[in-house]
N, C-alpha and C positions, 0 to 999 in steps of 0.2 A: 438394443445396444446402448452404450453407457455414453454420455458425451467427455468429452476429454478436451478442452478450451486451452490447455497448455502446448497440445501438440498441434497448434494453429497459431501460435504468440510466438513472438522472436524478443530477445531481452532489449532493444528499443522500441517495440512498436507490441507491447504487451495486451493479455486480452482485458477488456473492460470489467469482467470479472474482478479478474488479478489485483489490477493495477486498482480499480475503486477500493478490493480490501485495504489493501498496500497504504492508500491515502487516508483511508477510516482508521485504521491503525497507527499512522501515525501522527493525525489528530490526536487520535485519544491518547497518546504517552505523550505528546506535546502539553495535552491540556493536567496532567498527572504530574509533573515535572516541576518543583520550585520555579519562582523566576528567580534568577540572577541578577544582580546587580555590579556593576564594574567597577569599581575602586577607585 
């Protein structure tokens, strides 16, 4: 049988799976992104 981690996560309390891609990804488009500067 296949594991399936999404159908054991509720959308506050996500699986460690999930949620670590979740965070690695959005590292990585943070670190991709100009910095801004405020006027």
């Amino acid at each position: 049988t296949q594991f399936h981690p999404e159908f054991t996560s509720t959308p506050r309390d996500g699986h460690p799976l999930f949620t670590g891609f979740v965070r690695a990804a959005r590292a990585s488009r943070a670190a991709q992104l100009p910095a801004v500067s405020e006027a």
